[in-house]
PQR file with spaces between the fields and no chain letter, atoms N, CA, C, O and H, PARSE charges and radii, in Angstrom:
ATOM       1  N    UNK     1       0.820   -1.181    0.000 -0.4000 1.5000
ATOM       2  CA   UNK     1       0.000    0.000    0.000 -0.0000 2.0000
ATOM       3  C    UNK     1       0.871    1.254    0.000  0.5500 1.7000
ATOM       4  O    UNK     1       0.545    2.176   -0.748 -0.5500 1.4000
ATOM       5  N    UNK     2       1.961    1.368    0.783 -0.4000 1.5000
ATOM       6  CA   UNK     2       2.625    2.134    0.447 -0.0000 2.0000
ATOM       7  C    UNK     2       3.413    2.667   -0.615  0.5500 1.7000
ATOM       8  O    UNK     2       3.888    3.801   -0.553 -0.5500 1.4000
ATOM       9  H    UNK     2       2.226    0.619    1.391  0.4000 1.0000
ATOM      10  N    UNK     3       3.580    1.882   -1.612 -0.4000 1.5000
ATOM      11  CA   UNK     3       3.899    2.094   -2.933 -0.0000 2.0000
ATOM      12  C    UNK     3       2.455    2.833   -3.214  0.5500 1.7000
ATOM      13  O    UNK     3       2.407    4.063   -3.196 -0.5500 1.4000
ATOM      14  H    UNK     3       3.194    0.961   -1.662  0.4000 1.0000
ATOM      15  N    UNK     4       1.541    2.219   -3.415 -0.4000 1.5000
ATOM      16  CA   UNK     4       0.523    2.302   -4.503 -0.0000 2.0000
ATOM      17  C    UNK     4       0.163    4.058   -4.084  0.5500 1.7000
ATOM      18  O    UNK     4      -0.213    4.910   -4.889 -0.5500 1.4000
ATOM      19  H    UNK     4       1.580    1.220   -3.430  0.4000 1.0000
ATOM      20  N    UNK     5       0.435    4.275   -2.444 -0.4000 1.5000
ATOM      21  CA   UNK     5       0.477    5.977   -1.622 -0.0000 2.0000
ATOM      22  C    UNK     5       1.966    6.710   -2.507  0.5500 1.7000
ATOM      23  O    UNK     5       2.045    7.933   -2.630 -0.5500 1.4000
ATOM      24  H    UNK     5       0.740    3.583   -1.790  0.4000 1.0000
ATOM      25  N    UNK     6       2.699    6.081   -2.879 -0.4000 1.5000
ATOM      26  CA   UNK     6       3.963    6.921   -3.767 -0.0000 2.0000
ATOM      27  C    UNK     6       3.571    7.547   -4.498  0.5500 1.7000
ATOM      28  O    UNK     6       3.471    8.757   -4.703 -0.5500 1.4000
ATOM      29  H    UNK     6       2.635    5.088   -2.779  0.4000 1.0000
ATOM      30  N    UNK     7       3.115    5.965   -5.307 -0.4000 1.5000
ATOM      31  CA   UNK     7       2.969    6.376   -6.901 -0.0000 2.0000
ATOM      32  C    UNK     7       1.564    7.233   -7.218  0.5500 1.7000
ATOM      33  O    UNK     7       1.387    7.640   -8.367 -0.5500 1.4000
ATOM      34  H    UNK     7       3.196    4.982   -5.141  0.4000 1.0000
ATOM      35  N    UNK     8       0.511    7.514   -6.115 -0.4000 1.5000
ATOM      36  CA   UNK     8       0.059    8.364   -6.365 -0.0000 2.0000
ATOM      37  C    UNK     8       0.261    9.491   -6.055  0.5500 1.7000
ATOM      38  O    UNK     8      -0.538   10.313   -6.503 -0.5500 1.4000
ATOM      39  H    UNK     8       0.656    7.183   -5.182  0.4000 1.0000
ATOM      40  N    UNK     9       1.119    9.871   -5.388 -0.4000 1.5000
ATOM      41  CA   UNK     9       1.357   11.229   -5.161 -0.0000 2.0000
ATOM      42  C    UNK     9       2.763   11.595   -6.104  0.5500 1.7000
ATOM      43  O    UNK     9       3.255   12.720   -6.190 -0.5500 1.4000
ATOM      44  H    UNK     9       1.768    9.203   -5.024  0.4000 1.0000
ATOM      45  N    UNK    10       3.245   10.430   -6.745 -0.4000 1.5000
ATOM      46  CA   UNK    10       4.281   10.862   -7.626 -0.0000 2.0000
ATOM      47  C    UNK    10       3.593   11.820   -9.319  0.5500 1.7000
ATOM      48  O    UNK    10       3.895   12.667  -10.160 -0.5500 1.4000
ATOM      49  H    UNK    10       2.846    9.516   -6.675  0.4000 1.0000
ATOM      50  N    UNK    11       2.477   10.820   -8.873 -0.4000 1.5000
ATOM      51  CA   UNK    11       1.466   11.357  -10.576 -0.0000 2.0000
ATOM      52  C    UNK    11       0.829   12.940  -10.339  0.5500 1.7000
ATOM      53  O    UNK    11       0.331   13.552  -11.284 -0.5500 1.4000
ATOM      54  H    UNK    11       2.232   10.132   -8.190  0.4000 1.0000
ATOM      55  N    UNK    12       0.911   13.523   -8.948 -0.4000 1.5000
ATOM      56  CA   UNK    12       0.532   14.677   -8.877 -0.0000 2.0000
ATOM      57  C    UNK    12      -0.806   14.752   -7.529  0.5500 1.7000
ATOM      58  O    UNK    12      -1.322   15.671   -6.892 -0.5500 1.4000
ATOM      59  H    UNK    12       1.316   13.026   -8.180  0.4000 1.0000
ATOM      60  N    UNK    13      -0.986   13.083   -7.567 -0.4000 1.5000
ATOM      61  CA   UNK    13      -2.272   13.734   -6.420 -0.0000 2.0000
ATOM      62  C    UNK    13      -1.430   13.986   -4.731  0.5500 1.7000
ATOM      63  O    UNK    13      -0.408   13.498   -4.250 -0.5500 1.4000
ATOM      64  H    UNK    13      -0.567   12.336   -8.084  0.4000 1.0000
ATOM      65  N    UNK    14      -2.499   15.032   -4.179 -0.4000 1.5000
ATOM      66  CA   UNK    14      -2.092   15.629   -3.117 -0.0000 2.0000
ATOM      67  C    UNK    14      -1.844   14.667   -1.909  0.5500 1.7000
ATOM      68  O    UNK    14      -2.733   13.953   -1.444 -0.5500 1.4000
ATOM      69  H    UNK    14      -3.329   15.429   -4.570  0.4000 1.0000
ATOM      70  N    UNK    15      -0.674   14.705   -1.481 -0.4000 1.5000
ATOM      71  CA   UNK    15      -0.759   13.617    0.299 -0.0000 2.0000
ATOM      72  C    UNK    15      -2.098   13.164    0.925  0.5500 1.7000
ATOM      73  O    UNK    15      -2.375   12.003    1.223 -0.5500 1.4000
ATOM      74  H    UNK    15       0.048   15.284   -1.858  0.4000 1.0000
ATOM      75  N    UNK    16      -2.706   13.998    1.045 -0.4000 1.5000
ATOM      76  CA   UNK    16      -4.003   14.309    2.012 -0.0000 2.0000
ATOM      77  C    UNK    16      -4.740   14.066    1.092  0.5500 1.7000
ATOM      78  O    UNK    16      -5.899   14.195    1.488 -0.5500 1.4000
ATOM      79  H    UNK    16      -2.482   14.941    0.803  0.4000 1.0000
ATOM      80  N    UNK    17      -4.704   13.823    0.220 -0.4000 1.5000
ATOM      81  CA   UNK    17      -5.992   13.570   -1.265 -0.0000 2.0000
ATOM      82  C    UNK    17      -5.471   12.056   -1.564  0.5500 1.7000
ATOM      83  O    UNK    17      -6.385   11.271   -1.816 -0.5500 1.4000
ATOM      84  H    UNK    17      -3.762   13.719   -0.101  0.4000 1.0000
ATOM      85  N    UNK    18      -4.243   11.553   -1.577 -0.4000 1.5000
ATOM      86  CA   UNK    18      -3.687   10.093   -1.762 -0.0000 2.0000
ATOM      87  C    UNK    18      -4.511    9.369   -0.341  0.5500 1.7000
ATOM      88  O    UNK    18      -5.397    8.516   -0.403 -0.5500 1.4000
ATOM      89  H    UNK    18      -3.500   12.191   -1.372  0.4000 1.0000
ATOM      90  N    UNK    19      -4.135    9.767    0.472 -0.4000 1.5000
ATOM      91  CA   UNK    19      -4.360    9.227    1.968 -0.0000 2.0000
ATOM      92  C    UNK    19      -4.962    8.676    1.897  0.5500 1.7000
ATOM      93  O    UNK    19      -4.748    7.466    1.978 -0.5500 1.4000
ATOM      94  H    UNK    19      -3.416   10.460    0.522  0.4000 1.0000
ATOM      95  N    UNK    20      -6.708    9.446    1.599 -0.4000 1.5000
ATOM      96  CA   UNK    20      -8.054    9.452    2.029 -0.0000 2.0000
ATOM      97  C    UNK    20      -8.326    8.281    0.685  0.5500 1.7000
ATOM      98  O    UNK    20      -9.322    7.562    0.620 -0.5500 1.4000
ATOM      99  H    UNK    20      -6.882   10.428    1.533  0.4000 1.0000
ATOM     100  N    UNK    21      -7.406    8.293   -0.142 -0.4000 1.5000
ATOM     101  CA   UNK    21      -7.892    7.494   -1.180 -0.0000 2.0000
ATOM     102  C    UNK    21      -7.554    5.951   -1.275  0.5500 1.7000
ATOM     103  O    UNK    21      -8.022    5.066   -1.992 -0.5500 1.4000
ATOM     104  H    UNK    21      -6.596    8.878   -0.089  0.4000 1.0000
ATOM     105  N    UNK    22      -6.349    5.940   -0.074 -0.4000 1.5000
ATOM     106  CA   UNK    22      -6.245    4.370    0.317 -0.0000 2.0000
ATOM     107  C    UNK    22      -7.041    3.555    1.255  0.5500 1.7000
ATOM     108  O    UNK    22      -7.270    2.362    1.451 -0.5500 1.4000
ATOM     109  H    UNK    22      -5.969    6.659    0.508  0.4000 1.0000
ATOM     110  N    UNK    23      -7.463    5.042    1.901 -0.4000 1.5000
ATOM     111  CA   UNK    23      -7.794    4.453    3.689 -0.0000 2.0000
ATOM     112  C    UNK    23      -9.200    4.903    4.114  0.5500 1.7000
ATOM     113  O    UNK    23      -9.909    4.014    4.587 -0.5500 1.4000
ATOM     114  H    UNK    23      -7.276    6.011    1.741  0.4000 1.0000
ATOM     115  N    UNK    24      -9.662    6.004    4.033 -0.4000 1.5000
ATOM     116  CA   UNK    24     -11.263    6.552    4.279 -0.0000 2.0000
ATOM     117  C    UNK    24     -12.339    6.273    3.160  0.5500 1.7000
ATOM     118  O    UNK    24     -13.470    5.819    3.333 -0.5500 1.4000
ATOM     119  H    UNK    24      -9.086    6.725    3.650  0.4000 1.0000
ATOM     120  N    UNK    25     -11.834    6.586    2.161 -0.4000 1.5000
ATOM     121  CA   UNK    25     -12.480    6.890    1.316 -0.0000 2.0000
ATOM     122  C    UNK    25     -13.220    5.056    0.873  0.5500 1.7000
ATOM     123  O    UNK    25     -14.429    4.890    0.706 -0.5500 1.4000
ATOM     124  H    UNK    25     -10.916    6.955    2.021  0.4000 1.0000
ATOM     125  N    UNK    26     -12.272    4.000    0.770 -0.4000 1.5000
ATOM     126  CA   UNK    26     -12.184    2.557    0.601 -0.0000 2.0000
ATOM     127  C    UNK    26     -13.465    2.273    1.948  0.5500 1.7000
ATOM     128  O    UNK    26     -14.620    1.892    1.759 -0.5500 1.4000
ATOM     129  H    UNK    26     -11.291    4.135    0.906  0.4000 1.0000
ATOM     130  N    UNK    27     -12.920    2.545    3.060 -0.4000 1.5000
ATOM     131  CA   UNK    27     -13.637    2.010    4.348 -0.0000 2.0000
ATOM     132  C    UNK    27     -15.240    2.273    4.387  0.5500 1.7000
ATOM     133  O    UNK    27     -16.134    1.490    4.710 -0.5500 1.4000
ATOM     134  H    UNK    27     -11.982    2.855    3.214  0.4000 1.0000
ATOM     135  N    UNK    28     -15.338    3.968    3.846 -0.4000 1.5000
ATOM     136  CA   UNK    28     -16.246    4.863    3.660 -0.0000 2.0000
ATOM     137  C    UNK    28     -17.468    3.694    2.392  0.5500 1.7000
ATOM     138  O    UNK    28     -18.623    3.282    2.504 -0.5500 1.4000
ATOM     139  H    UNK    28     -14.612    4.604    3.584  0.4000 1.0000
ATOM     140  N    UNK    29     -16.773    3.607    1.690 -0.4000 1.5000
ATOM     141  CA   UNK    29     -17.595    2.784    0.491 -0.0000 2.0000
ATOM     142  C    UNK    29     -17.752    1.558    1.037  0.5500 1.7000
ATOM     143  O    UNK    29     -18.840    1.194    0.592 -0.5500 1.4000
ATOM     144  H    UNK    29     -15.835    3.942    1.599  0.4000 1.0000
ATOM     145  N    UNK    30     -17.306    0.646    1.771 -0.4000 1.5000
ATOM     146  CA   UNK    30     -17.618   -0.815    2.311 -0.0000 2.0000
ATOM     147  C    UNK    30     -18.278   -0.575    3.669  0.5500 1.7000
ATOM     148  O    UNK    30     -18.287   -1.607    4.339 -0.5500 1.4000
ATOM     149  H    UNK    30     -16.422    0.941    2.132  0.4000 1.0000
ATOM     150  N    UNK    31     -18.930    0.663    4.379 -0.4000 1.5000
ATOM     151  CA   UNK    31     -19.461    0.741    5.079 -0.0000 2.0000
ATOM     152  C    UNK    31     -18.703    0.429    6.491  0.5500 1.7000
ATOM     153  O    UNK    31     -19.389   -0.293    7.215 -0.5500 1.4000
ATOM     154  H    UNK    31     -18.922    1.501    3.834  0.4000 1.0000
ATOM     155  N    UNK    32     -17.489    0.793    7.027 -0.4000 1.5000
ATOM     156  CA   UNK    32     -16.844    0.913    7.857 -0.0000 2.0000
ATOM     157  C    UNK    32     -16.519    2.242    8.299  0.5500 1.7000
ATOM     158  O    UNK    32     -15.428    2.681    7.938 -0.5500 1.4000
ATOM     159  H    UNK    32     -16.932    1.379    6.438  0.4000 1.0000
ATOM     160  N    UNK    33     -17.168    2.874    8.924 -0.4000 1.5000
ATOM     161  CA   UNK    33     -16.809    3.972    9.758 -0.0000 2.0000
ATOM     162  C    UNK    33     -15.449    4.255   10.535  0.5500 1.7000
ATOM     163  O    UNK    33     -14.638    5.180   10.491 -0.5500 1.4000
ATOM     164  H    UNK    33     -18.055    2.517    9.217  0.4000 1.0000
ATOM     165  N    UNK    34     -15.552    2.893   11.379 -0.4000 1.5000
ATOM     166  CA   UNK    34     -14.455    2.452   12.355 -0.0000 2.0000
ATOM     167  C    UNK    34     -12.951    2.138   11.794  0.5500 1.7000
ATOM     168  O    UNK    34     -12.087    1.795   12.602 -0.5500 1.4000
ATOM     169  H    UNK    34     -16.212    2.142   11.415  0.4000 1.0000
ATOM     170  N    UNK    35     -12.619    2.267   10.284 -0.4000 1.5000
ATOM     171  CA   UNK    35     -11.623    1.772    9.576 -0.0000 2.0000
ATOM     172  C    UNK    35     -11.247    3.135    8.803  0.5500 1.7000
ATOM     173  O    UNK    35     -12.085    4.014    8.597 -0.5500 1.4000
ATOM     174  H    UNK    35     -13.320    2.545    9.628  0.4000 1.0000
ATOM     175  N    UNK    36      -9.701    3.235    8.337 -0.4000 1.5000
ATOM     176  CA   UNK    36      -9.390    4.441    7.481 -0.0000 2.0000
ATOM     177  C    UNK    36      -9.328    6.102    8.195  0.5500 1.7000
ATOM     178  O    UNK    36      -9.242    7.224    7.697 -0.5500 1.4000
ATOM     179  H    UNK    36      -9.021    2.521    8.504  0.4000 1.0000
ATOM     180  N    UNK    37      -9.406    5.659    9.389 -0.4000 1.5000
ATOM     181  CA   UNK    37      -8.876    7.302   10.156 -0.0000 2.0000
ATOM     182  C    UNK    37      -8.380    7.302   11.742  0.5500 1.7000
ATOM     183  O    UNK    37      -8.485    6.436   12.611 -0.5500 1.4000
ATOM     184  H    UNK    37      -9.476    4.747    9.794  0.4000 1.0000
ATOM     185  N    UNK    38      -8.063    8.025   11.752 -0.4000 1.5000
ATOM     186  CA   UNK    38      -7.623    8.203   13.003 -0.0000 2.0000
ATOM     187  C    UNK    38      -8.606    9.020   14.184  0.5500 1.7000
ATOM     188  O    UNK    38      -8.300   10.180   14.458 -0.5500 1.4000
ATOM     189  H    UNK    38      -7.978    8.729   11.047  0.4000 1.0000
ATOM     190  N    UNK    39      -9.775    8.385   14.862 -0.4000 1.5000
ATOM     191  CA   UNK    39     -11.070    9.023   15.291 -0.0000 2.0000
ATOM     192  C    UNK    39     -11.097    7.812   16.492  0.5500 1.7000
ATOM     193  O    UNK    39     -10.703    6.646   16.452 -0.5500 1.4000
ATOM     194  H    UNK    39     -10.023    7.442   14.639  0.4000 1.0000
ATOM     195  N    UNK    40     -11.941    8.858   17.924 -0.4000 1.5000
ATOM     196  CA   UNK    40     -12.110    7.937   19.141 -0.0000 2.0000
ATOM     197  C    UNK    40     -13.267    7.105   18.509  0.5500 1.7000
ATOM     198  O    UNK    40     -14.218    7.419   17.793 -0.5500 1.4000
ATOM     199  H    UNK    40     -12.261    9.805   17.956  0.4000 1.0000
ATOM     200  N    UNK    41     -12.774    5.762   19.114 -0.4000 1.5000
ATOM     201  CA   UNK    41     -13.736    4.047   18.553 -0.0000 2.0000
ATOM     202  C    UNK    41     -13.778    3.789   17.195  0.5500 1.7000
ATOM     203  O    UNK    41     -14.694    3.247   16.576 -0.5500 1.4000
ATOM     204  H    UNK    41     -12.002    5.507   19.695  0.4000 1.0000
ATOM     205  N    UNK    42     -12.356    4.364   16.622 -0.4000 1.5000
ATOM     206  CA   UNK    42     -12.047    3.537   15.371 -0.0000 2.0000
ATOM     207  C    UNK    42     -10.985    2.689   15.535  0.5500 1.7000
ATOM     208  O    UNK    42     -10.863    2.510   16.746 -0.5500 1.4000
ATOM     209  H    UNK    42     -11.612    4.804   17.125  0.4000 1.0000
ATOM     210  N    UNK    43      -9.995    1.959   14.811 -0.4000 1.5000
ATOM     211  CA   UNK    43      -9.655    0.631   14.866 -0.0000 2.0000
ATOM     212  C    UNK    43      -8.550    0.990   15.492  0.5500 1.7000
ATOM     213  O    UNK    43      -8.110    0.120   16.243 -0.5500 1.4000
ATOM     214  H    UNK    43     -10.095    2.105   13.827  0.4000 1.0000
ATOM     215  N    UNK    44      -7.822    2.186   15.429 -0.4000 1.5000
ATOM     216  CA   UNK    44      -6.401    2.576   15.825 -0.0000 2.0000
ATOM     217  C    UNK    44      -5.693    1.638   15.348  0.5500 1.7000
ATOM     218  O    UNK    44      -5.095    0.872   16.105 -0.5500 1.4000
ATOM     219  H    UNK    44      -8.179    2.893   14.818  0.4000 1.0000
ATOM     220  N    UNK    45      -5.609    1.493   13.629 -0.4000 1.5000
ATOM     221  CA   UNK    45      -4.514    0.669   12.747 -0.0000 2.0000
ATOM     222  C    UNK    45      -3.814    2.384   12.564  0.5500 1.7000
ATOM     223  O    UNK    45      -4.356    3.476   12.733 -0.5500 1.4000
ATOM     224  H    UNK    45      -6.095    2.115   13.015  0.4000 1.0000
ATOM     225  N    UNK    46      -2.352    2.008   12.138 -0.4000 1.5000
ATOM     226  CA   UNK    46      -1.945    2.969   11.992 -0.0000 2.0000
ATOM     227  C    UNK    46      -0.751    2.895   11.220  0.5500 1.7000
ATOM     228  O    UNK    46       0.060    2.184   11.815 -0.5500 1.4000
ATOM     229  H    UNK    46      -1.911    1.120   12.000  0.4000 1.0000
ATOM     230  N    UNK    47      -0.207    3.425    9.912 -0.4000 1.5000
ATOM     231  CA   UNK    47       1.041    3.300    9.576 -0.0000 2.0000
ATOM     232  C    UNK    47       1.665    4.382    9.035  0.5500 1.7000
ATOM     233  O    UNK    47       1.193    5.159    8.205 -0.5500 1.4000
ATOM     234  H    UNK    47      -0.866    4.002    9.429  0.4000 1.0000
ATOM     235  N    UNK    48       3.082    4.410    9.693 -0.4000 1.5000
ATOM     236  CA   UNK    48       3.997    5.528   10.169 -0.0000 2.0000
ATOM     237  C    UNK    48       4.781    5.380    8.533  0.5500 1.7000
ATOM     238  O    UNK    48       5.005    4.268    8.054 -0.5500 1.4000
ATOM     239  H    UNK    48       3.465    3.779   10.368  0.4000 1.0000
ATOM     240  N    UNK    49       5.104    6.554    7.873 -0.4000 1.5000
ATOM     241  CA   UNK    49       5.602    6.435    6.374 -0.0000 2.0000
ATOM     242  C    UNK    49       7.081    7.640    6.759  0.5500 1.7000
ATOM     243  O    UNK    49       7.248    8.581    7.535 -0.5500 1.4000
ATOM     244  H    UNK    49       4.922    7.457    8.263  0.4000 1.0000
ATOM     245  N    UNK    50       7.991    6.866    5.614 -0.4000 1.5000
ATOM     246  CA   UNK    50       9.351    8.052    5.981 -0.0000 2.0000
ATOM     247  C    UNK    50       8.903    8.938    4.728  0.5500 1.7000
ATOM     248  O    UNK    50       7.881    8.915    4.042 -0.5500 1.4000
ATOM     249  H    UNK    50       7.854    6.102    4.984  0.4000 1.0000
ATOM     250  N    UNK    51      10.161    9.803    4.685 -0.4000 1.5000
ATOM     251  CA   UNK    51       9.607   10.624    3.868 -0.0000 2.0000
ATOM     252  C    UNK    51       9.881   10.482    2.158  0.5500 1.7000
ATOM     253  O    UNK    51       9.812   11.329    1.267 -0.5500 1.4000
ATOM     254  H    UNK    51      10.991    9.822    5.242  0.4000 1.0000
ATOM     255  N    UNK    52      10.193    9.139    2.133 -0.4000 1.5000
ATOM     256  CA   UNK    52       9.800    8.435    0.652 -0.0000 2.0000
ATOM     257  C    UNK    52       8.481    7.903    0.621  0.5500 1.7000
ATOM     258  O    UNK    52       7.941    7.486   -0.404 -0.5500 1.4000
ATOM     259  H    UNK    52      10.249    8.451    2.857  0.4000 1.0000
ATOM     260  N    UNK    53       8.049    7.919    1.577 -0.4000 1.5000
ATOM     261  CA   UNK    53       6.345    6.876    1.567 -0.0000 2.0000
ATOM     262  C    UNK    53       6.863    5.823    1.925  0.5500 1.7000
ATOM     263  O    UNK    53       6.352    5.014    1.151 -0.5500 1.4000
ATOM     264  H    UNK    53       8.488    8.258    2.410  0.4000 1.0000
ATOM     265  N    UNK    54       7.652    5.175    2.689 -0.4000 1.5000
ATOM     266  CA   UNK    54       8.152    3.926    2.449 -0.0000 2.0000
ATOM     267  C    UNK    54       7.397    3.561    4.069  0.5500 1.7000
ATOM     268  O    UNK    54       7.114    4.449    4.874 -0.5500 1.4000
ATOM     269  H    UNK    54       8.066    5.833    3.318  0.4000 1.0000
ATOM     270  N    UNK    55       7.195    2.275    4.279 -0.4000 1.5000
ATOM     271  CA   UNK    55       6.684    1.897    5.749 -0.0000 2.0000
ATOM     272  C    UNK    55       7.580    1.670    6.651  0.5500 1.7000
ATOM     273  O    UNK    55       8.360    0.721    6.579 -0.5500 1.4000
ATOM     274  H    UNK    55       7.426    1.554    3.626  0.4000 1.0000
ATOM     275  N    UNK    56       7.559    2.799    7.909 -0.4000 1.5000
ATOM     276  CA   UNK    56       8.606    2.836    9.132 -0.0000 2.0000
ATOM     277  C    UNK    56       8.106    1.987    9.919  0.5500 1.7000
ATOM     278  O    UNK    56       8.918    1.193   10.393 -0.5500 1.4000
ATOM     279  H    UNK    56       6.926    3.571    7.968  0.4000 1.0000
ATOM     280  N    UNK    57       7.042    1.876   10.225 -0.4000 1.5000
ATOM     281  CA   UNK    57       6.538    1.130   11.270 -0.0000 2.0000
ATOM     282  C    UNK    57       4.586    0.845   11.502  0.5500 1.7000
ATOM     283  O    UNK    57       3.802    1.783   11.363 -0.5500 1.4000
ATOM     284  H    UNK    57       6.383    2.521    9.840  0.4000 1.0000
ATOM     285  N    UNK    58       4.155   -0.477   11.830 -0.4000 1.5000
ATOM     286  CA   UNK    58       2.840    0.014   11.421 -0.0000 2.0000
ATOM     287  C    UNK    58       2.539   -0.694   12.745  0.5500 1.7000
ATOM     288  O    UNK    58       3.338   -1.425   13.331 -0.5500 1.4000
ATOM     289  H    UNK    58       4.792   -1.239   11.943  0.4000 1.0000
ATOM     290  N    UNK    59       0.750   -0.265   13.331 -0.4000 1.5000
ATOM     291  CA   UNK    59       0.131   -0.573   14.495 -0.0000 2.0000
ATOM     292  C    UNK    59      -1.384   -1.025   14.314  0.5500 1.7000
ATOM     293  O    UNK    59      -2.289   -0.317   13.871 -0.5500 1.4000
ATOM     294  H    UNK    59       0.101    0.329   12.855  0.4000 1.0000
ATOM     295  N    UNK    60      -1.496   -2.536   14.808 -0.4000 1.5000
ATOM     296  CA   UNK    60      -2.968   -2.671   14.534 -0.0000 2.0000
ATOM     297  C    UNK    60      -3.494   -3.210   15.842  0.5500 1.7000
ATOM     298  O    UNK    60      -2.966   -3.902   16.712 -0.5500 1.4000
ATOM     299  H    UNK    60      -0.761   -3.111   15.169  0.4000 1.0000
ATOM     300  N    UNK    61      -5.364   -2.388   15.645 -0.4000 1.5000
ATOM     301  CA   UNK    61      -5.350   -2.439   17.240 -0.0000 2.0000
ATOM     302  C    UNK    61      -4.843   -1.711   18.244  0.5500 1.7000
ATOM     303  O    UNK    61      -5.025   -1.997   19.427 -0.5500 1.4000
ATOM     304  H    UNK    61      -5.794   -1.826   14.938  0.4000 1.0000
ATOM     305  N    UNK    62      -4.111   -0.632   17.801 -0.4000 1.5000
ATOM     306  CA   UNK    62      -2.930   -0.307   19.030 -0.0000 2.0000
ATOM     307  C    UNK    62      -1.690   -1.091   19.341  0.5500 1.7000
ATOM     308  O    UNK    62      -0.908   -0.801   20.245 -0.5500 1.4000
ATOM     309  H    UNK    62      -3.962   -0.400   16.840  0.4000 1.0000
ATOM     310  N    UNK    63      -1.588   -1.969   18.633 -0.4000 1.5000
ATOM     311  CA   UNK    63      -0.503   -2.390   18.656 -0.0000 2.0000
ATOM     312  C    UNK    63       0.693   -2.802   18.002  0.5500 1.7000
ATOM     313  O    UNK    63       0.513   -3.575   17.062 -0.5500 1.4000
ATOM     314  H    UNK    63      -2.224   -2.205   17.898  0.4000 1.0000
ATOM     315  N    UNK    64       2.127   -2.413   18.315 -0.4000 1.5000
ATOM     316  CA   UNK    64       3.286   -2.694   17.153 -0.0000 2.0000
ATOM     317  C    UNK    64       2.924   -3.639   16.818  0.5500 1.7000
ATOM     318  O    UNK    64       2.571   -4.531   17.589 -0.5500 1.4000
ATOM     319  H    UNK    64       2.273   -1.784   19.079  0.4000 1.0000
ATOM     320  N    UNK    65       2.901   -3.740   15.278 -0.4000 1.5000
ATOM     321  CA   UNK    65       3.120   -5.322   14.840 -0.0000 2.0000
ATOM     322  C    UNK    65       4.772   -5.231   13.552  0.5500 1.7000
ATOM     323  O    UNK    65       5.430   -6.212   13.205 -0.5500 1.4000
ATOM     324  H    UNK    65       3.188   -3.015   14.651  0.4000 1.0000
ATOM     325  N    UNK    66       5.002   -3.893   13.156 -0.4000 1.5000
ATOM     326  CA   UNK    66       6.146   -3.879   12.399 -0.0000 2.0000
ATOM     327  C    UNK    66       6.961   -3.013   12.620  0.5500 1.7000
ATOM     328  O    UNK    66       6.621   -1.839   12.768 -0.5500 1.4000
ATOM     329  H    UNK    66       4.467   -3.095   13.438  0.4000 1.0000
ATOM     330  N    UNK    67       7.987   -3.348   12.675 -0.4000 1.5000
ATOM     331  CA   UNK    67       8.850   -1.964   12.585 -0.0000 2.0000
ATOM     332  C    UNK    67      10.307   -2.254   11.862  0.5500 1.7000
ATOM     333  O    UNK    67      10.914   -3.295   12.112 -0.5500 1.4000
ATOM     334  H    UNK    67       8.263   -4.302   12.555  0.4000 1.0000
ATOM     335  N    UNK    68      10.653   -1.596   11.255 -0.4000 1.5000
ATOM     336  CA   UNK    68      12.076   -1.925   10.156 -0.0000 2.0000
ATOM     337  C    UNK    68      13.262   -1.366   10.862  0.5500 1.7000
ATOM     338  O    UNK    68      14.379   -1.445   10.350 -0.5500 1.4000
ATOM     339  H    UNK    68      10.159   -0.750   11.052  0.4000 1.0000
């Protein structure tokens, strides 16, 4: 996923316009509220990107499950 967050913001779309387009916007259409943001009594998945987009570290549940 983090590629697919590159390469869209390499083609011109905005960070904050890529974001919403991996993670809210997806959740939003399959009827998950609780998935794709960062909001009290949502899933608290979470993944930390360097500043290539690349994945530093990610949390599901609240909890580490990766870190490089």
């Amino acid at each position: 996923m983090d590629l697919a967050l590159a390469n869209a913001v390499g083609v011109g779309l905005g960070l904050a316009e890529a974001v919403a387009a991996a993670s809210r916007i997806p959740a939003d259409l399959i009827g998950r509220p609780d998935l794709g943001r960062l909001a009290p009594g949502a899933a608290a998945d979470l993944a930390w990107l360097d500043d290539d987009l690349r994945t530093v570290a990610t949390w599901t549940a609240g909890e580490q499950v990766y870190a490089r």
